[in-house]
C-alpha positions as CSV (number, residue, x, y, z in Angstrom):
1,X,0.0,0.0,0.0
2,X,3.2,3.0,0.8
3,X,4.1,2.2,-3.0
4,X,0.6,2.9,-4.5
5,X,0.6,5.3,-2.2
6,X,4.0,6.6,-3.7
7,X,2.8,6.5,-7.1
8,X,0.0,8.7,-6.5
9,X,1.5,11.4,-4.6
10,X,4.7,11.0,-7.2
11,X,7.7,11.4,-4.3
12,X,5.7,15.0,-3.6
13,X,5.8,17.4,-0.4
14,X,4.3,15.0,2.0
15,X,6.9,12.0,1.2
16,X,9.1,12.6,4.0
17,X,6.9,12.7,6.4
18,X,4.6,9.7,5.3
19,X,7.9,7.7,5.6
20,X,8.5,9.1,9.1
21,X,5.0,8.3,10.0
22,X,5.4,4.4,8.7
23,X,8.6,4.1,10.7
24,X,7.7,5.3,14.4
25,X,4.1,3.8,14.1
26,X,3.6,0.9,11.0
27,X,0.2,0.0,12.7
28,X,-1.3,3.4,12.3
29,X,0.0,4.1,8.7
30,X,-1.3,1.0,7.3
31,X,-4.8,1.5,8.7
32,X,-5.0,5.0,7.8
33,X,-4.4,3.9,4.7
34,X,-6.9,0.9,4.7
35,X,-9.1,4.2,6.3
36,X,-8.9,5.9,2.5
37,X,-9.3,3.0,0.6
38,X,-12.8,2.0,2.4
39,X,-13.6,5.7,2.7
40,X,-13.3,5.5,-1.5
41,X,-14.9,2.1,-1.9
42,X,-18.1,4.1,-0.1
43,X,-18.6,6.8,-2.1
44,X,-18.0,5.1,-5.2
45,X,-20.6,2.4,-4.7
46,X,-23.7,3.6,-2.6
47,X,-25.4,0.1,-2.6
48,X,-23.3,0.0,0.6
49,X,-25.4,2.6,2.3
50,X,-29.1,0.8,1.2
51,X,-28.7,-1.0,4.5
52,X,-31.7,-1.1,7.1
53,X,-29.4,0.2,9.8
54,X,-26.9,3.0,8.2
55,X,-25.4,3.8,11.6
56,X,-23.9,1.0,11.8
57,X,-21.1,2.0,13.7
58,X,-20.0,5.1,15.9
59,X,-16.9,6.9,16.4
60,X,-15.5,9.6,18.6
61,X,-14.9,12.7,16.9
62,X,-12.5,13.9,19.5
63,X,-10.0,11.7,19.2
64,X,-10.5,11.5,15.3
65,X,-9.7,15.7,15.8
66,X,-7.0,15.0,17.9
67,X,-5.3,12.4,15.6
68,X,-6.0,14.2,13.0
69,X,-4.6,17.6,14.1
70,X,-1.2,15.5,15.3
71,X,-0.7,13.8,11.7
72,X,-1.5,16.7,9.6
73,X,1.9,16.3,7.8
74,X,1.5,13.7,6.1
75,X,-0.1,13.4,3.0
76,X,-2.4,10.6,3.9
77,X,-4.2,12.3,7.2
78,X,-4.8,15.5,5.2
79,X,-6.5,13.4,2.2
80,X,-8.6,11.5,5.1
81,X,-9.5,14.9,6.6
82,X,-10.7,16.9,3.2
83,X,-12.2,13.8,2.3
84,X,-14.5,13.7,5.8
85,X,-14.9,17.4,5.4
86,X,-16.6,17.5,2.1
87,X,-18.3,14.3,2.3
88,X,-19.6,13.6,5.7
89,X,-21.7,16.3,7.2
90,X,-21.4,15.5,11.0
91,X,-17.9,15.9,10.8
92,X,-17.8,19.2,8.8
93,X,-20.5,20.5,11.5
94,X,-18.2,18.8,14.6
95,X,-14.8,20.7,13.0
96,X,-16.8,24.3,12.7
97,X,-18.0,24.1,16.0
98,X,-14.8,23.5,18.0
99,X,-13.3,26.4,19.2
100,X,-9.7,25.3,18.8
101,X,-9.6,25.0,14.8
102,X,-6.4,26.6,14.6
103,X,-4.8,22.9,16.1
104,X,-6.1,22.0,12.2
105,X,-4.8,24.9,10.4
């Protein structure tokens, strides 16, 4: 998955880190990554969403925040986080309303 994920950003601006981010935590890189590729397999096929129970699952949007405002330099965690933002209402509502955005920025 890091080479596909190296042929798509092409050795850009985030490449550095992404590799920093594989080596001090393997674990978190690889499901971040397996994070984008369901995240893309559910927009692309809505079938998945014709469930009688679409909450299937809940997370805490705190510590996705958190997380998210600590990895923001690689490539991968800023993809996951514009992709949640322009997809996903809750979490575009949940980001607006905290009151320490700047973390994100």
């Amino acid at each position: 998955a890091a080479g596909l994920w190296t042929v798509f950003t092409l050795g850009g601006v985030g490449s550095k880190a992404s590799a920093q981010l594989e080596q001090c935590s393997p674990l978190a890189s690889q499901s971040l990554l397996l994070l984008l590729i369901f995240f893309y397999f559910f927009i692309s096929d809505n079938s998945a969403f014709s469930s009688s129970n679409p909450h299937a699952f809940q997370i805490n949007f705190n510590s996705l925040y958190t997380a998210l405002c600590e990895q923001q330099k690689s490539d991968q965690a800023t993809l996951l986080l514009y992709m949640l933002l322009h997809q996903n209402s809750n979490v575009r509502t949940y980001v607006l309303a905290r009151t320490d955005i700047e973390n994100l920025v």
